[in-house]
C-alpha positions as CSV (number, residue, x, y, z in Angstrom):
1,X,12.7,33.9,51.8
2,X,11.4,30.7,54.1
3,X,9.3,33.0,55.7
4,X,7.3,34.0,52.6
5,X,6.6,30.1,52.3
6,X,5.6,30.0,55.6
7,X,2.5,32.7,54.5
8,X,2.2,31.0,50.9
9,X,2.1,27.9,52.5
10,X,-0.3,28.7,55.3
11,X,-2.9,30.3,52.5
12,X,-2.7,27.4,50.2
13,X,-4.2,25.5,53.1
14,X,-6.6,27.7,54.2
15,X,-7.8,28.8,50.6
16,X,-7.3,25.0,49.1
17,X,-10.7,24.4,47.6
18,X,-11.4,28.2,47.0
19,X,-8.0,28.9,45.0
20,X,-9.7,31.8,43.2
21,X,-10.7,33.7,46.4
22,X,-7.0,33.2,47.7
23,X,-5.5,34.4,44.1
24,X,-7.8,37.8,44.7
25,X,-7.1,38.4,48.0
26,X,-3.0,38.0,47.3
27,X,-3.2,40.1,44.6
28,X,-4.5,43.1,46.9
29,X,-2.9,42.0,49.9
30,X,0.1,40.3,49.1
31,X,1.0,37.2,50.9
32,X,1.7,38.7,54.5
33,X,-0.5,41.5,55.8
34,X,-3.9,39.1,55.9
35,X,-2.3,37.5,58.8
36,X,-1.3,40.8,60.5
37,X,-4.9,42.7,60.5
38,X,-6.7,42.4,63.7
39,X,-9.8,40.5,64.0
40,X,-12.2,43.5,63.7
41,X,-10.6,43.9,60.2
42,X,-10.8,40.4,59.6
43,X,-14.7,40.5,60.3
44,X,-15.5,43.3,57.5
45,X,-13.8,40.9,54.9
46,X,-14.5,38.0,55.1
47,X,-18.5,38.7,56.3
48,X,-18.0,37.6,59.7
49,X,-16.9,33.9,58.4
50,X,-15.6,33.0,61.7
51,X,-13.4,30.0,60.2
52,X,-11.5,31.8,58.1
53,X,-11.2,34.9,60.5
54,X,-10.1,32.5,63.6
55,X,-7.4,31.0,60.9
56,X,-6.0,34.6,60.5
57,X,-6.2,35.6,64.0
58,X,-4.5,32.9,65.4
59,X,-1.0,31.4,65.2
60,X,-1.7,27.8,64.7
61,X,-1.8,27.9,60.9
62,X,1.2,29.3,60.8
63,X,2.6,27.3,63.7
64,X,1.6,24.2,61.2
65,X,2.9,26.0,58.2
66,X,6.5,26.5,59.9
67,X,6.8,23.3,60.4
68,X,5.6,22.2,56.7
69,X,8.2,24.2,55.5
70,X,11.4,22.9,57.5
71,X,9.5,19.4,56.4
72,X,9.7,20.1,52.8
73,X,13.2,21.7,52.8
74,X,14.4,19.0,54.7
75,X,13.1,16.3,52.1
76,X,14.2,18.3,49.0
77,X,10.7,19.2,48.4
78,X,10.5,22.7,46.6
79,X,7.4,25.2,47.2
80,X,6.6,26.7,44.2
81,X,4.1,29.4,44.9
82,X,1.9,31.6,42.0
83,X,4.1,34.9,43.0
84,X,7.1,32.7,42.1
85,X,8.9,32.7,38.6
86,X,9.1,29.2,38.8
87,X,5.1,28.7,39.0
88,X,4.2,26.8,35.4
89,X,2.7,29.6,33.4
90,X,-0.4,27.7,31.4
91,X,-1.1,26.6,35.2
92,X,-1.4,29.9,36.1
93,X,-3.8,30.7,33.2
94,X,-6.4,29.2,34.5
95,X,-9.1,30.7,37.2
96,X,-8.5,27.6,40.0
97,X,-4.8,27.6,40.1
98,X,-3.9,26.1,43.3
99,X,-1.9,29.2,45.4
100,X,0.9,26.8,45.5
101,X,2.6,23.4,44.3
102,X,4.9,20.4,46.3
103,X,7.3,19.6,43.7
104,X,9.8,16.4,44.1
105,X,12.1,16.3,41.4
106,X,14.8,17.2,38.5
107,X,12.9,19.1,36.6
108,X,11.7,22.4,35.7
109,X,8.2,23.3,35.0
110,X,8.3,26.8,33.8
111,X,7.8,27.2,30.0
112,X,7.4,23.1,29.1
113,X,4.6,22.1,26.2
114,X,2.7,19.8,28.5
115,X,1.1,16.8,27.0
116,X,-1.6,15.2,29.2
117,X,-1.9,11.5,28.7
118,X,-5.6,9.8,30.6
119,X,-8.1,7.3,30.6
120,X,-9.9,4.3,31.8
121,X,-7.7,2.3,35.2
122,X,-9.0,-0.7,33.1
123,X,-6.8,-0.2,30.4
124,X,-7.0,-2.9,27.0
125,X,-4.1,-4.1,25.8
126,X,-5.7,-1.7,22.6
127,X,-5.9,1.2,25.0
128,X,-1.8,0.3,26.4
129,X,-0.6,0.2,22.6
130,X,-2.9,3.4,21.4
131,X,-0.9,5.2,24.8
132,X,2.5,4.1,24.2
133,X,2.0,5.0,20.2
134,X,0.8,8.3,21.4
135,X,3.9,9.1,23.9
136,X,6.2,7.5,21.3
137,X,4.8,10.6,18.7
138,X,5.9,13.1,21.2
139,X,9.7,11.5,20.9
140,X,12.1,14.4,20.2
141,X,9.1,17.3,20.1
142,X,11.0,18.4,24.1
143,X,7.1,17.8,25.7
144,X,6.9,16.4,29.1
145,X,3.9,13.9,29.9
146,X,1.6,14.7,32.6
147,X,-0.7,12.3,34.2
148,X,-2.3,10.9,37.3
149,X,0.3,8.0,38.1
150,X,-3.1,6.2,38.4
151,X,-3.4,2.3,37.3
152,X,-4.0,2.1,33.4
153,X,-3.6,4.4,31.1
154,X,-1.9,6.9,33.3
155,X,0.6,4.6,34.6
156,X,1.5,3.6,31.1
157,X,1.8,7.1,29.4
158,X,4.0,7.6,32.5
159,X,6.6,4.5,31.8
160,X,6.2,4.7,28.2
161,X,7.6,8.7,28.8
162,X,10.8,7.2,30.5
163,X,11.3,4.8,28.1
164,X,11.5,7.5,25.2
165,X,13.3,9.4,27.3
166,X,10.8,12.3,27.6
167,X,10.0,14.6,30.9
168,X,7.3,13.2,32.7
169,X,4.9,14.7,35.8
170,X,2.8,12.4,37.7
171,X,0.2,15.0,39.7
172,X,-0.7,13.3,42.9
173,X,-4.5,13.6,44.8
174,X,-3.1,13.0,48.2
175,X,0.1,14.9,50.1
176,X,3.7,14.7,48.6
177,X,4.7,12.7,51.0
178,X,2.5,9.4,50.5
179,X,2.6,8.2,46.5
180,X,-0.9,7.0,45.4
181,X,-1.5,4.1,44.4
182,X,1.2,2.7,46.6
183,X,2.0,0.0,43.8
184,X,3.7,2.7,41.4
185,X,6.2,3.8,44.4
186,X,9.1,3.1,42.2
187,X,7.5,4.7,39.5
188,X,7.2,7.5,41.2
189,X,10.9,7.3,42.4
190,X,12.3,7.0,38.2
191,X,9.9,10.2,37.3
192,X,11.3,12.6,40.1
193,X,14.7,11.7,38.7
194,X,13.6,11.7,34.9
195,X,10.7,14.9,35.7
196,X,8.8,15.8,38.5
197,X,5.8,14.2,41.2
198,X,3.8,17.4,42.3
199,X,0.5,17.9,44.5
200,X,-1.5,21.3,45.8
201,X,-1.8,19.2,49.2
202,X,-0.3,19.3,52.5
203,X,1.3,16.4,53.7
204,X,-0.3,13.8,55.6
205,X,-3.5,14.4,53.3
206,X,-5.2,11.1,52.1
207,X,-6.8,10.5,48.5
208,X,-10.4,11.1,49.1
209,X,-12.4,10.7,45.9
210,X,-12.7,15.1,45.7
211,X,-8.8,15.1,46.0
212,X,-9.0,13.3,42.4
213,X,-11.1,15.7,41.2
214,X,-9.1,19.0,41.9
215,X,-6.3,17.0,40.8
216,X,-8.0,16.9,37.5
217,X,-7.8,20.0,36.8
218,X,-4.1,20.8,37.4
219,X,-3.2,17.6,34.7
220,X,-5.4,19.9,32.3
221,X,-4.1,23.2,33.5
222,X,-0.4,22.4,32.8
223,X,-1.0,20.8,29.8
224,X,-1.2,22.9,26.3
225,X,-3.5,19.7,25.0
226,X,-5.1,16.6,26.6
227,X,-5.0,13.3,24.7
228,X,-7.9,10.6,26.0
229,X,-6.4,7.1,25.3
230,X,-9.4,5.0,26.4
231,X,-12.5,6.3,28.7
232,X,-16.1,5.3,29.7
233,X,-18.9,8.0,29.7
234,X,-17.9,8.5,32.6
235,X,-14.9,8.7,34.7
236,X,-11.7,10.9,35.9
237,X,-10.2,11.3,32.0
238,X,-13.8,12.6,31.1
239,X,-13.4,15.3,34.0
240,X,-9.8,15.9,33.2
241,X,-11.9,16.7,29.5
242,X,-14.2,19.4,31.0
243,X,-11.3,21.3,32.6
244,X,-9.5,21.3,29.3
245,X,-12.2,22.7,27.5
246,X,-13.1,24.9,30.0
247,X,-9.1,26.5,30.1
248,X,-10.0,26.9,26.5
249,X,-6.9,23.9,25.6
250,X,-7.1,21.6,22.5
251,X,-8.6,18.1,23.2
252,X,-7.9,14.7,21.3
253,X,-9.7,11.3,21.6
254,X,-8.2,8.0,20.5
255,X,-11.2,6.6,18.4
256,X,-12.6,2.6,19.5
257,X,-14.3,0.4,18.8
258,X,-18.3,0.9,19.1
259,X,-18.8,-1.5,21.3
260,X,-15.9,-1.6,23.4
261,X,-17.2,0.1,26.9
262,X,-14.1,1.4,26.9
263,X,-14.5,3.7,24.4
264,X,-17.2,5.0,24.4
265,X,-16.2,8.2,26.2
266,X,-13.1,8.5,23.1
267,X,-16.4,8.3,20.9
268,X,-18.9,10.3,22.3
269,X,-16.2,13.4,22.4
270,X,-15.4,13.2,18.8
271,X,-19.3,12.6,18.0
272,X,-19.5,16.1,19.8
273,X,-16.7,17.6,18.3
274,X,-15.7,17.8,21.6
275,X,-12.1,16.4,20.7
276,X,-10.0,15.8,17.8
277,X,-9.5,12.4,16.2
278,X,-5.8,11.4,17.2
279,X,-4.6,9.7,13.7
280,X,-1.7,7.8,14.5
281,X,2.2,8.8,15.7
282,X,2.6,11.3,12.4
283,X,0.4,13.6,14.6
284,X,2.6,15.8,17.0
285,X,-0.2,16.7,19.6
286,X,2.6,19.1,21.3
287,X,4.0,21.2,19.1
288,X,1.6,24.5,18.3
289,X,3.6,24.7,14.9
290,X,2.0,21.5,14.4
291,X,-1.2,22.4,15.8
292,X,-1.5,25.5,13.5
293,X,1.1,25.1,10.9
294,X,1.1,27.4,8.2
295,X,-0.2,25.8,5.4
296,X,-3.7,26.3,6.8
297,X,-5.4,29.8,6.0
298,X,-6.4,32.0,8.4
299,X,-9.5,31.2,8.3
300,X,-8.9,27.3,9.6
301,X,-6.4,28.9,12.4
302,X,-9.3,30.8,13.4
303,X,-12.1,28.0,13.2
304,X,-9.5,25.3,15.0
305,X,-9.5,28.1,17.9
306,X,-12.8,28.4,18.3
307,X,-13.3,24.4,17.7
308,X,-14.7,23.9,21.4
309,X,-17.6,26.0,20.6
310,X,-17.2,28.2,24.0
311,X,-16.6,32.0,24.2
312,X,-13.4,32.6,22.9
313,X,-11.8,36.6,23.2
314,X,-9.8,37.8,20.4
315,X,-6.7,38.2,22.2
316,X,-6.7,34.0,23.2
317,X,-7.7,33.9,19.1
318,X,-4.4,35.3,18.5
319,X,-2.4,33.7,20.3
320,X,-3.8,30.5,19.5
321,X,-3.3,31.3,15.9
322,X,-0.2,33.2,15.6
323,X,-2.0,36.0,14.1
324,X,-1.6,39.5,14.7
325,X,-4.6,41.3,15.7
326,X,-5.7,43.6,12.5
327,X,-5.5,39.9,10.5
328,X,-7.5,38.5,13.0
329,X,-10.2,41.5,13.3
330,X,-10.3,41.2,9.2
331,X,-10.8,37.2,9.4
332,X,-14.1,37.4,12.2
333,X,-15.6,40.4,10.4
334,X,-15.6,38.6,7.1
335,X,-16.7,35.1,8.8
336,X,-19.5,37.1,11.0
337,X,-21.3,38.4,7.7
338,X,-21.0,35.1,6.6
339,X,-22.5,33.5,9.4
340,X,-19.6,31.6,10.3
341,X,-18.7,33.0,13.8
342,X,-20.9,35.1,16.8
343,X,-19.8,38.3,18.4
344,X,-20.3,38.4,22.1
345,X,-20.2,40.8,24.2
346,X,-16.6,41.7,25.6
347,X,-14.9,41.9,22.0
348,X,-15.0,37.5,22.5
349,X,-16.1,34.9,19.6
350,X,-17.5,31.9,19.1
351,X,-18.6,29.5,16.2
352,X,-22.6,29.8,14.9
């Protein structure tokens, strides 16, 4: 088994910023045989790329990856690859997975309703309160907060989690073996014990500003909704936001004041309908049931799926709804004549 981490490992840091090309080429060549094919081979797939073939036809990348492997199962880090059972499942809906996680910690990923918590690292004492009234909403619903372990809002949603005795996952932009910032240390320490820290990189890698980024994406990945607490315009919550909406996941804003810098990113999704007003702690932001209970029609399960206005296919529309597909079918016909919804090509929907 250590040697299949040793290949897993080795194409995680090859295929690091192009997760998707890695997913396709494991899927037709499994984990191993891409390091076995001679260079000729090599050539004819990847167009004569000679970085990637010279990483395949040498044995320094998986020299390093050897080594990475006694490392982490020497710390009590676990390697959870996408070929794995234990690889989070909404994480592996989306396109950019990363081929495989560092995880330090108690708890188990596979088959928890995420929650992610972000915002501004210049947190109000509004924004704190707002967070902490959010993670308190989540007590008793069995949702995990995920977050950056960042300063601010992050950091709170984080201690707020362990004082309500919820799962928490801090997602880190550097390697598993360096916590970021280096202030939250402890933190970091009481969430491996109470949930889990994880990262995509390889130890010894530093937090460059595109590490935050692609860490971005794996808070929204993991996450069945993302709740912004406070956010400028712009920012690392409002890019955590794009991902969401782009895995097709529900989005809520905590509404500000107008004039509050600090809020204007909450505001400007809402104005968009880009997010969901977050009312207050009777709202359980985890729990689908919640999400589309049913005492809404058909019709409103159907219109809060399609909500983000992007291409939506009618199997997601099920699933999102807990419809079955002949209700479903009936529902979009009847909203299509009616001007409601589009039909796009591929059997997928979206709102007119």
């Amino acid at each position: 088994m250590e040697e299949h981490y040793i290949y897993v490992c080795a194409l995680n840091r090859i295929f690091c910023f192009r997760p998707a090309l890695g997913r396709q080429l494991i899927e037709r060549y499994g984990v191993q045989r891409l390091f076995s094919a001679d260079r000729k081979e090599l050539e004819e797939l990847f167009c004569q790329d000679e970085r990637l073939v010279s990483l395949f036809a040498e044995d320094t990348i998986l020299e390093w990856s050897r080594k990475e492997v006694e490392w982490a199962c020497s710390k009590g880090v676990r390697l959870v690859d996408m070929t794995g059972r234990f690889y989070p499942p909404l994480l592996k809906e989306c396109h950019d997975a990363p081929l495989m996680l560092y995880c330090y910690g108690e708890m188990e990923m596979a088959g928890t309703d995420n929650v992610a918590i972000v915002g501004t690292r210049l947190a109000t004492d509004y924004g704190r309160e707002a967070c902490r009234t959010v993670v308190s909403s989540l007590e008793g619903s069995g949702a995990a907060v995920v977050s950056g372990l960042a300063f601010g809002i992050d950091i709170t949603a984080h201690r707020a989690a362990l004082e309500y005795g919820l799962e928490s996952i801090a997602v880190l932009p550097c390697g598993i073996d360096m916590v970021y910032p280096a202030a939250h240390r402890e933190d970091a320490a009481r969430i491996a014990r109470q949930g889990m820290v994880i990262t995509e990189f390889a130890t010894g890698t530093k937090p460059l500003k595109i590490h935050f980024i692609k860490r971005n994406r794996i808070i929204a990945g993991l996450s069945r909704c993302t709740v912004v607490v406070e956010s400028r315009r712009r920012g690392g919550a409002m890019s955590t936001v794009e991902f969401a909406l782009s895995y097709n996941r529900d989005v809520y804003a905590v509404p500000g004041r107008i004039f509050d810098v600090n809020s204007y990113g909450c505001n400007y999704l809402i104005s968009k309908n880009m997010a969901s007003i977050y009312n207050g702690p009777d709202e359980k932001v985890a729990s689908k049931r919640d999400l589309f209970s049913g005492s809404r029609s058909g019709r409103e399960k159907i219109l809060l799926a399609l909500k983000n206005k992007t291409a939506t296919d009618m199997e997601t529309i099920c699933r999102k709804t807990g419809l079955d597909f002949s209700t479903v079918s009936t529902l979009l016909l009847e909203m299509e004549l009616e001007g409601v919804v589009l039909s796009l090509h591929g059997n997928n929907y979206k709102l007119a």
